[in-house]
C-alpha positions as CSV (number, residue, x, y, z in Angstrom):
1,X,-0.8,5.7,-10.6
2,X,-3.7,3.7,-10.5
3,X,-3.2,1.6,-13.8
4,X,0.2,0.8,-13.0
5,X,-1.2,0.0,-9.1
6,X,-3.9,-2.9,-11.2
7,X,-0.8,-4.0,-13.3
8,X,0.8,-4.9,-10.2
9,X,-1.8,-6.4,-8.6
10,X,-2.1,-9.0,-11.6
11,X,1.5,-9.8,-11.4
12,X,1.0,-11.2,-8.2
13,X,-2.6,-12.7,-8.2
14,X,-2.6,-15.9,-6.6
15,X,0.0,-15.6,-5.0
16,X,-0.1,-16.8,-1.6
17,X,2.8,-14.9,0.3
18,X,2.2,-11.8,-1.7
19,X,-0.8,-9.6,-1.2
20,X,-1.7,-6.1,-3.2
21,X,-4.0,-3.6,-1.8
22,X,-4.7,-0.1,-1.9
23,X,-7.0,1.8,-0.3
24,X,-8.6,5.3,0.1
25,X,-7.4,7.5,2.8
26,X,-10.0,10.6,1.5
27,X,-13.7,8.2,2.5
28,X,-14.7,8.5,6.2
29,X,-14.7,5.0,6.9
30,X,-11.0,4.2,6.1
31,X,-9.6,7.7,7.9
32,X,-8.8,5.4,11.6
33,X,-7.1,2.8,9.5
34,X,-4.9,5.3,7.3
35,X,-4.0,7.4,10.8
36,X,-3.1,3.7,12.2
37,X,-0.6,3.8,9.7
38,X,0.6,6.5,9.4
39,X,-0.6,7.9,5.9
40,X,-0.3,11.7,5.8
41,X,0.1,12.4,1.4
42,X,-1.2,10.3,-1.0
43,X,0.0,8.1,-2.6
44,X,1.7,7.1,0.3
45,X,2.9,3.4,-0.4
46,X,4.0,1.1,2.3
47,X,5.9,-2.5,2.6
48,X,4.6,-5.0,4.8
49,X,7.0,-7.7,5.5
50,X,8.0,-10.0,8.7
51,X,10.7,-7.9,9.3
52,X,8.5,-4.9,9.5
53,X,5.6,-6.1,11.3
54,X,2.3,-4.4,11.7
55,X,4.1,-0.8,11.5
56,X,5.3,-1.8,8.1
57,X,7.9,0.7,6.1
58,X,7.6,3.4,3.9
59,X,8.5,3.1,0.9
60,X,10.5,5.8,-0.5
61,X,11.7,4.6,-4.2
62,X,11.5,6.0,-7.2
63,X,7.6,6.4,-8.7
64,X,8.2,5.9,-12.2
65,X,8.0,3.0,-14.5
């Protein structure tokens, strides 16, 4: 998944209202943020909007390009 994760990330480079980000739920130091939110299989993808707020929404779409 990770190519097509660095593919989106350039589509929306510089954008200012859009931001990409991934991170990794296995290393120690990110385990408090990924319990924060809720991430329990990987890849777990989320959408982070207004709407949504800090809880943001799963998102549960198809996973293929």
């Amino acid at each position: 998944m990770a190519p097509a994760w660095d593919e989106l990330e350039e589509h929306y480079a510089g954008q200012k209202k859009v931001v990409v980000g991934d991170v990794d739920c296995t290393a120690d130091r990110n385990k408090k943020l990924c319990e924060t939110h809720g991430v329990q299989s990987y890849p777990t993808i989320k959408i982070y909007t207004p709407e949504t707020g800090e809880e943001g929404e799963a998102y549960d779409g198809a996973r293929s390009r």
